[in-house]
N, C-alpha and C positions, 0 to 999 in steps of 0.2 A: 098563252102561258108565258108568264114571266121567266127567263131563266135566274135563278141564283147564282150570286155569285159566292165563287168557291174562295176560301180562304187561303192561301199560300203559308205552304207549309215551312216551317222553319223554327229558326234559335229564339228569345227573346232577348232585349238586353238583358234585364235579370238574372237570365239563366247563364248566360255567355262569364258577364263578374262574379258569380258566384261558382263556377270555374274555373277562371282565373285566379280568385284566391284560394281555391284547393290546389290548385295546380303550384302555387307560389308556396303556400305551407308546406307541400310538401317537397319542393325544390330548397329549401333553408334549411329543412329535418336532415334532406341528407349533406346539404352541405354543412352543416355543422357535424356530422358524424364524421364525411371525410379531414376536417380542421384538427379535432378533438384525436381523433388515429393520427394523424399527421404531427402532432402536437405529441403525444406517448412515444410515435417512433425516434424522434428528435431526442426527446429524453431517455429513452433506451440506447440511441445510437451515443449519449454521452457519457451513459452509465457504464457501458460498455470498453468505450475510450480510456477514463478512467482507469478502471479495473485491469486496465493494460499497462496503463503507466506506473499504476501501482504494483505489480509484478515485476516489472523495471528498476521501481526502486528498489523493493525489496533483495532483486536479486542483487544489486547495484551493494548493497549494504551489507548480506551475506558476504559477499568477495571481501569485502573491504575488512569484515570482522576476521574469516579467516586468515587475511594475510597478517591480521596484525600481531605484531610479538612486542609482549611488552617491555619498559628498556627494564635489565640487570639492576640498575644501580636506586631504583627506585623500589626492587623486591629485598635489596641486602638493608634498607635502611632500617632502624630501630628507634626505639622512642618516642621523643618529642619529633624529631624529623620526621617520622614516618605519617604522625599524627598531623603537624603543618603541613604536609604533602594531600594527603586524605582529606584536610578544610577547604587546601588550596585545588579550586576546579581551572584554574587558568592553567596551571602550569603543568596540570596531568595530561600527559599525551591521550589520545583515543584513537580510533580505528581511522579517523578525517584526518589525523595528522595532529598537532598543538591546537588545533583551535579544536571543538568540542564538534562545531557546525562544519559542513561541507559550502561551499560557493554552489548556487541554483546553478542545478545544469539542466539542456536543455534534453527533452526526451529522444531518444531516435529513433520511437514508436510513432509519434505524432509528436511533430513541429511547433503548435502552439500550447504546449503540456510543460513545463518547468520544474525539477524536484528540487527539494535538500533535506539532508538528512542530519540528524544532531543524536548522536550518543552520549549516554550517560551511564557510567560503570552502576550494575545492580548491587557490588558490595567495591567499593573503592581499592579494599586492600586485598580483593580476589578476583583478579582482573581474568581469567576462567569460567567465573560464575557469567557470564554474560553483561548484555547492553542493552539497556532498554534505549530503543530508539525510536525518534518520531520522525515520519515521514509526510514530508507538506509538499503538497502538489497544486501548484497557481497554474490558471488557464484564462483565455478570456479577459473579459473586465474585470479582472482581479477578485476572482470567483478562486475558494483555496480550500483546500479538503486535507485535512492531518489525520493521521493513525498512530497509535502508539504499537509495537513491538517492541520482545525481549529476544534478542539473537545471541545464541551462542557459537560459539567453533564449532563446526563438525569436521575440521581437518586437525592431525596428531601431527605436532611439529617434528620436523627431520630431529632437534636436537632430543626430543624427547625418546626418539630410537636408542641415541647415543647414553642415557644414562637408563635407559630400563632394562630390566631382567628379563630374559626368555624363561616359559612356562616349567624348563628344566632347570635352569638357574634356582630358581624361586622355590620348585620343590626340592632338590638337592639342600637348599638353606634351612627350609622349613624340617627337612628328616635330619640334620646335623642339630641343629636345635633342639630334636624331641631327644634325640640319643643323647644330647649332653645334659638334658634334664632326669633321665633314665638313672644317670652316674651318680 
């Protein structure tokens, strides 16, 4: 009797490449899924940056509207003056000081973030009424993101204590009033 020979068991080529490129599709599937997350986190972590700096500015703006008092001599004008004053936007002070715009400053949130802010009175001749103001934020290769806001005061100036009525004053005025109406 002949013996047979036995076949040796094993892989084929065939079978080995046709493994390998499952094994390869599916090593790209997830490397692309780690790229693509890697890629949203980056853009979240800028979104985020941002959103800092912007809070920065804003508060940066708030201070600057609160402190500002507007000058005397430009609320006593009349007329035609008042009205050249109200055309003229160079020469109307704002909350930046004479010019309208603030000089880019740097953030001290993060280092490569830049603002400036530029006010513009909401009614020229009620400098009260608030400021719309736009806040432009450079970062980067000259990548820049603006907002518009309207800021008004939320602080009551020391001088305004000095000429108002306490809530006794006022009704004392108002009951001398009705009684002389009475007469």
């Amino acid at each position: 009797m002949i013996p047979r020979m036995r076949r040796a068991r094993g892989f084929t080529l065939l079978e080995v490449m046709m493994a390998t490129a499952v094994l390869a599709v599916g090593t790209i599937s997830v490397l692309m899924v780690f790229g693509t997350a890697l890629s949203f986190a980056h853009r979240r972590q800028g979104q985020q940056q941002l959103t800092q700096v912007l809070q920065e500015a804003r508060s940066d703006a708030r201070a600057l509207v609160n402190s500002y008092r507007p000058s005397k001599s430009g609320a006593s004008q009349s007329g035609s003056a008042a009205k050249d004053r109200a055309a003229n936007t160079t020469g109307v002070a704002s909350p930046a000081g004479q010019d309208p715009e603030t000089q880019p400053k740097n953030s001290t949130v993060f280092a490569a973030y830049t603002y400036k802010l530029r006010f513009e009175p909401v009614r020229r001749d009620v400098p009260e009424s608030g400021w719309r103001t736009t806040v432009t934020v450079n970062w980067g290769d000259g990548q820049e993101y603006a907002e518009a806001i309207v800021i008004t005061s939320d602080v009551i100036p020391d001088e305004e204590f000095a000429s108002s009525k306490t809530y006794e004053e006022e009704r004392a005025g108002i009951d001398a009033a009705k009684s002389r109406e009475k007469r």
